[in-house]
N, CA, C and O atoms as a MOPAC input file, in Angstrom:
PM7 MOZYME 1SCF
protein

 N     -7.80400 1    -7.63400 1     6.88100 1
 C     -8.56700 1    -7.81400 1     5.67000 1
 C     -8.38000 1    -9.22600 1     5.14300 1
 O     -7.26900 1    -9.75000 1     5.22000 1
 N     -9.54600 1    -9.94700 1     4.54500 1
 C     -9.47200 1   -11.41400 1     4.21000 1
 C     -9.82200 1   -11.09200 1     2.49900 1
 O    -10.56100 1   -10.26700 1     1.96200 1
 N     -9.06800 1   -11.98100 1     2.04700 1
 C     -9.35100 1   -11.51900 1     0.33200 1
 C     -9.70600 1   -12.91100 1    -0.44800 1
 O     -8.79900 1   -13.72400 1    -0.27000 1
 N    -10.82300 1   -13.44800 1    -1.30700 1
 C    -10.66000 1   -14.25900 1    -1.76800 1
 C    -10.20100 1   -13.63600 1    -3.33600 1
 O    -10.50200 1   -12.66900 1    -4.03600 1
 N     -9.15100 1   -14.99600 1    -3.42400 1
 C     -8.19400 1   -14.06300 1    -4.65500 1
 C     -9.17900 1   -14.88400 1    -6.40600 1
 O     -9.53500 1   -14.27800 1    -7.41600 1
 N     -9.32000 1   -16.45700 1    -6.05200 1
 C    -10.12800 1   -17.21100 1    -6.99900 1
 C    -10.50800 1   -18.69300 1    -6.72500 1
 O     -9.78000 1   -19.68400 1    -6.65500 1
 N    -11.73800 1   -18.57600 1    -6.60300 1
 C    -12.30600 1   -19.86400 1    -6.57900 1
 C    -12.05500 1   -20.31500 1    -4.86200 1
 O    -12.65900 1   -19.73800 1    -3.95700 1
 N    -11.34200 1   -21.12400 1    -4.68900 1
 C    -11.05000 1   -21.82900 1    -3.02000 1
 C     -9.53800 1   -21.21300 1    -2.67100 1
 O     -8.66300 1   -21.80000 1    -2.03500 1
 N     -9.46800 1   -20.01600 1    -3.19400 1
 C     -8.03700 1   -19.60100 1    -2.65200 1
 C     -7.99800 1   -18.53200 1    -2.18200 1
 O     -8.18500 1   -17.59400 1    -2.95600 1
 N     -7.76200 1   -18.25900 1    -0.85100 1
 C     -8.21300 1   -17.30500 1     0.33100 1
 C     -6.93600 1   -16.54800 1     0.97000 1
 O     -5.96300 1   -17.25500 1     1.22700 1
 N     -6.88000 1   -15.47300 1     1.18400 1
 C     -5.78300 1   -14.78900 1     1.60100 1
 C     -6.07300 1   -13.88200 1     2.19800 1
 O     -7.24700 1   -13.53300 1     2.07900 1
 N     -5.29600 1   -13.17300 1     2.99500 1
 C     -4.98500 1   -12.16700 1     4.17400 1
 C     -3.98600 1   -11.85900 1     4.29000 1
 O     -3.10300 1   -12.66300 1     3.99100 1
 N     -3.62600 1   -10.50300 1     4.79500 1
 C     -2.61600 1    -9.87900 1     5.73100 1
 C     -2.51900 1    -9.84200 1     7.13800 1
 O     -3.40700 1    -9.13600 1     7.61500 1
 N     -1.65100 1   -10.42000 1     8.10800 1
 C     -2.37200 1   -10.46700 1     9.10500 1
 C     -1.07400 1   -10.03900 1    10.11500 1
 O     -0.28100 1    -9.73500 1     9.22300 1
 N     -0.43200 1    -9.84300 1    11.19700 1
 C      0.66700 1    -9.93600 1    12.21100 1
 C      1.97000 1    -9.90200 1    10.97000 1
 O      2.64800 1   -10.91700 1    11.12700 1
 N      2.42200 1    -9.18000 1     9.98700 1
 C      3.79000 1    -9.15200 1     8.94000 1
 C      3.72200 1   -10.08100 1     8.66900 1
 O      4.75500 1   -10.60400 1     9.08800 1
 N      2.83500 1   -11.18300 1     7.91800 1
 C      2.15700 1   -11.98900 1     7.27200 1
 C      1.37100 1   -12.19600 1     6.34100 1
 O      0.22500 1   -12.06300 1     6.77000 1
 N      1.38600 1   -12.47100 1     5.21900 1
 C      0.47300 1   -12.82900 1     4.14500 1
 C     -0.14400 1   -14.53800 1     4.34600 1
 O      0.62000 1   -15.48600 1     4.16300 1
 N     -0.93800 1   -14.64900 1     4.56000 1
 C     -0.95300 1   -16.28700 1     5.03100 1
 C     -2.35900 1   -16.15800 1     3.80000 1
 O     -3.28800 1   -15.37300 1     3.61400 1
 N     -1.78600 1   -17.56700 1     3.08200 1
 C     -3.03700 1   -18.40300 1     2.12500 1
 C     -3.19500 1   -19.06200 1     1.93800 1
 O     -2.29100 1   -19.87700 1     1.75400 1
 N     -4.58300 1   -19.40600 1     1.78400 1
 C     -5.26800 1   -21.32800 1     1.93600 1
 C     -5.54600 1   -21.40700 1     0.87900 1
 O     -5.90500 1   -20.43300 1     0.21800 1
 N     -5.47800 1   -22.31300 1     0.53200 1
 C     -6.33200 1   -22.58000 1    -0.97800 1
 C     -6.64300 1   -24.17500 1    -0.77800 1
 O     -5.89500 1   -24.85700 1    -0.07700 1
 N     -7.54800 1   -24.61500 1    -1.29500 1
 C     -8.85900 1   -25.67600 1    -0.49100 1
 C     -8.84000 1   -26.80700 1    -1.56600 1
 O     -9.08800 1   -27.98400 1    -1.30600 1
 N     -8.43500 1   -26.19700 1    -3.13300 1
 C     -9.22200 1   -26.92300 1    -4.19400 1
 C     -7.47900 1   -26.59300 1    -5.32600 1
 O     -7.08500 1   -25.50200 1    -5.73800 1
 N     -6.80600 1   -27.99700 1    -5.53000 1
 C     -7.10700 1   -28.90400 1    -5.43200 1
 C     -6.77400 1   -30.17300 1    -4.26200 1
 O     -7.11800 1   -31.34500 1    -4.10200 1
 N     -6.12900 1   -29.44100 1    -3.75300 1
 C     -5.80500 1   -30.17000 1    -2.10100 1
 C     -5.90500 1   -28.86400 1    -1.67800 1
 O     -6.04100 1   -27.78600 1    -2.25700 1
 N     -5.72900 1   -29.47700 1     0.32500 1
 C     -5.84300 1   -28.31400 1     0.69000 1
 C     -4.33300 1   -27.92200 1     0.79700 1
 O     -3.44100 1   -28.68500 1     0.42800 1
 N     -4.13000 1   -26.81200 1     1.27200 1
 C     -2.26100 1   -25.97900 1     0.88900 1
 C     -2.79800 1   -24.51900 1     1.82200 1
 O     -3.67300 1   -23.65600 1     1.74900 1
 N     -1.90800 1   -24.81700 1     2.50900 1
 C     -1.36100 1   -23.37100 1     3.57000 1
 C      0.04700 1   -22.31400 1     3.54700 1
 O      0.96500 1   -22.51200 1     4.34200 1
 N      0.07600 1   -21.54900 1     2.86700 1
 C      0.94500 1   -20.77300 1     2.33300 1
 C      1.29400 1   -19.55100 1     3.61100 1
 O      0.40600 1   -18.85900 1     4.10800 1
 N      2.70600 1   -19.46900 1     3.98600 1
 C      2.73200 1   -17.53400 1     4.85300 1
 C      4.00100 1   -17.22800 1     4.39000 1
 O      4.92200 1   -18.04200 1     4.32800 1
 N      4.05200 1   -16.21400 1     4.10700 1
 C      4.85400 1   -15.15900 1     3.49400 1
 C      5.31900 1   -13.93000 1     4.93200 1
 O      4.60200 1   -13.15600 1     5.56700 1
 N      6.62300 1   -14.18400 1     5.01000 1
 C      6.79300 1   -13.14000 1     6.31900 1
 C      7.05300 1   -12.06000 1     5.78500 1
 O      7.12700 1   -12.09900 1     4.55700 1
 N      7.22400 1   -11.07100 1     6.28300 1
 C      7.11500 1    -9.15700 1     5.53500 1
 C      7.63300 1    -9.20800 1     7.27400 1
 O      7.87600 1    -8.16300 1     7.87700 1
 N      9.03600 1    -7.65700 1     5.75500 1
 C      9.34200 1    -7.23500 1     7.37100 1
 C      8.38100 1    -5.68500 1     7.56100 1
 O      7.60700 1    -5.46600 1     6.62900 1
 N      8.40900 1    -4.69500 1     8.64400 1
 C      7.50000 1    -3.95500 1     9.32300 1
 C      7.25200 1    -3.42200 1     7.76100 1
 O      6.43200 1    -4.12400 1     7.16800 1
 N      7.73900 1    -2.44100 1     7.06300 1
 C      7.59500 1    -1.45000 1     6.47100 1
 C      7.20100 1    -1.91200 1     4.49700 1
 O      6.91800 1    -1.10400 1     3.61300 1
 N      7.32100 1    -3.29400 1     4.38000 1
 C      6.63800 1    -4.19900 1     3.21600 1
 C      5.20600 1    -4.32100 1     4.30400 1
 O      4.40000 1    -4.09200 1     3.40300 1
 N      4.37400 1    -4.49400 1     5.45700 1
 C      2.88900 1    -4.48100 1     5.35200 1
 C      2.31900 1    -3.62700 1     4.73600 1
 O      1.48600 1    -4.32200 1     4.15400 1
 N      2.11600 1    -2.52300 1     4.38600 1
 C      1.39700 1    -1.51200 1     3.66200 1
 C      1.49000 1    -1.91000 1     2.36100 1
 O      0.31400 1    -2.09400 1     2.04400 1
 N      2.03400 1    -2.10500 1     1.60700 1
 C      2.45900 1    -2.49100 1     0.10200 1
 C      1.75500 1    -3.63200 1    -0.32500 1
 O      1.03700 1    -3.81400 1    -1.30900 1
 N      2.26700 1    -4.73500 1     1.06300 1
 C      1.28600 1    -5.94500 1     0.45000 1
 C     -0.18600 1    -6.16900 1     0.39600 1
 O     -0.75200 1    -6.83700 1    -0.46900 1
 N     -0.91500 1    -5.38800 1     1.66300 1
 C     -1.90100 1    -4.92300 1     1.74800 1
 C     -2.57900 1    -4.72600 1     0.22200 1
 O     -3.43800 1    -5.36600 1    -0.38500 1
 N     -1.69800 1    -3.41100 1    -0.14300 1
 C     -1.84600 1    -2.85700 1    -1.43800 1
 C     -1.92800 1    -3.54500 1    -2.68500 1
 O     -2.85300 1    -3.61200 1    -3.49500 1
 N     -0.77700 1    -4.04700 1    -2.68400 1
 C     -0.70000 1    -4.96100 1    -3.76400 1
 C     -2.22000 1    -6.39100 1    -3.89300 1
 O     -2.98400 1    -6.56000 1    -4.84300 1
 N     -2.17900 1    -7.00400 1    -2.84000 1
 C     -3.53700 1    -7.62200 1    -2.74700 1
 C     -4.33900 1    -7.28800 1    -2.97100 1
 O     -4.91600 1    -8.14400 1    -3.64300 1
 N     -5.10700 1    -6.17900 1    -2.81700 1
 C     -6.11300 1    -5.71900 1    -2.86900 1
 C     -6.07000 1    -5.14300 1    -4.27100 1
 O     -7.21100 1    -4.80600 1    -4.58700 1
 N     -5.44100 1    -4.97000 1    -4.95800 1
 C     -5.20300 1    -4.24800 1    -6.51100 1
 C     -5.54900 1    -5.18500 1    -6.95800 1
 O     -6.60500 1    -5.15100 1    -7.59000 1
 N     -4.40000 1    -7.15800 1    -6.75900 1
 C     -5.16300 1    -8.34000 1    -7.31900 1
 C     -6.36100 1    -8.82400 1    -7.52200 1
 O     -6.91600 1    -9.24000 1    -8.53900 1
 N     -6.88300 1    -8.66000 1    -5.80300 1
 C     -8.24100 1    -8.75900 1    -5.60400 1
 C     -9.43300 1    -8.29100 1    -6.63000 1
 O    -10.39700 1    -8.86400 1    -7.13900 1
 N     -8.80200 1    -6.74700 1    -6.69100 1
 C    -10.05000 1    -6.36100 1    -7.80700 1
 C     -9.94600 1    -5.65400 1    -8.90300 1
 O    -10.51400 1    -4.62800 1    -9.27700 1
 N     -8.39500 1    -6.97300 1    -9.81600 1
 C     -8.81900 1    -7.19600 1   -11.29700 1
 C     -7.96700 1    -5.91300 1   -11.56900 1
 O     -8.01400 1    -5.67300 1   -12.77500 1
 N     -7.16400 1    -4.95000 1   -10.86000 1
 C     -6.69500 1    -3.58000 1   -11.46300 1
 C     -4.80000 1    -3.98100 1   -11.68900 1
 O     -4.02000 1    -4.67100 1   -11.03200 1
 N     -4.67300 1    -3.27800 1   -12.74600 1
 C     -3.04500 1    -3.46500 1   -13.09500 1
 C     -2.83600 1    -1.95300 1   -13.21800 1
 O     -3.57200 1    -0.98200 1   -13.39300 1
 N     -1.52200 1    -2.16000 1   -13.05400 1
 C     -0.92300 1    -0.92200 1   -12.85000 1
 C      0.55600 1    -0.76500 1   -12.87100 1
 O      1.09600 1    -1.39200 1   -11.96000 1
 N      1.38800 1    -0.09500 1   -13.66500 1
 C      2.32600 1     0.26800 1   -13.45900 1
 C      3.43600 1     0.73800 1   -12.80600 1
 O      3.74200 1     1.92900 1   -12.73800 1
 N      3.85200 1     0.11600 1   -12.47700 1
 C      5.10100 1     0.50800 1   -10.98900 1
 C      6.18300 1     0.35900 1   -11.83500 1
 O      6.52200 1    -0.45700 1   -12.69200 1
 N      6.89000 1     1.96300 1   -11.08100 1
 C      8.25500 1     2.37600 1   -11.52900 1
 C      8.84300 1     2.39600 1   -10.12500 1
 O      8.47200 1     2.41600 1    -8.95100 1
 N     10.22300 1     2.37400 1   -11.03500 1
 C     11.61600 1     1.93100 1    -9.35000 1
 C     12.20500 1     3.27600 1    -9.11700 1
 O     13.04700 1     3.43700 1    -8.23300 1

């Protein structure tokens, strides 16, 4: 899944990876390693960013 999060700043989950570009105001290449069992979550969590929803998480 490819997510644009705002404006020129682009993100994905990809191989236990979060990798993000963002274009504007330089360009900038960001990856975030996840070990096996954080991919599902971040997935999650992105995609909640993506579209604008908050939510409450308890520990």
């Amino acid at each position: 899944m490819e997510y644009m999060f705002k404006y020129d700043v682009y993100g994905k989950v990809e191989n236990k990876e979060i990798k993000i570009l963002e274009l504007i105001p330089i360009k900038r290449r960001y990856v975030i390693k996840l070990k096996d069992d954080e991919v599902s979550s971040a997935k999650q969590l992105i995609d909640l960013l993506n579209h604008g929803t908050t939510v409450s998480v308890q520990n």
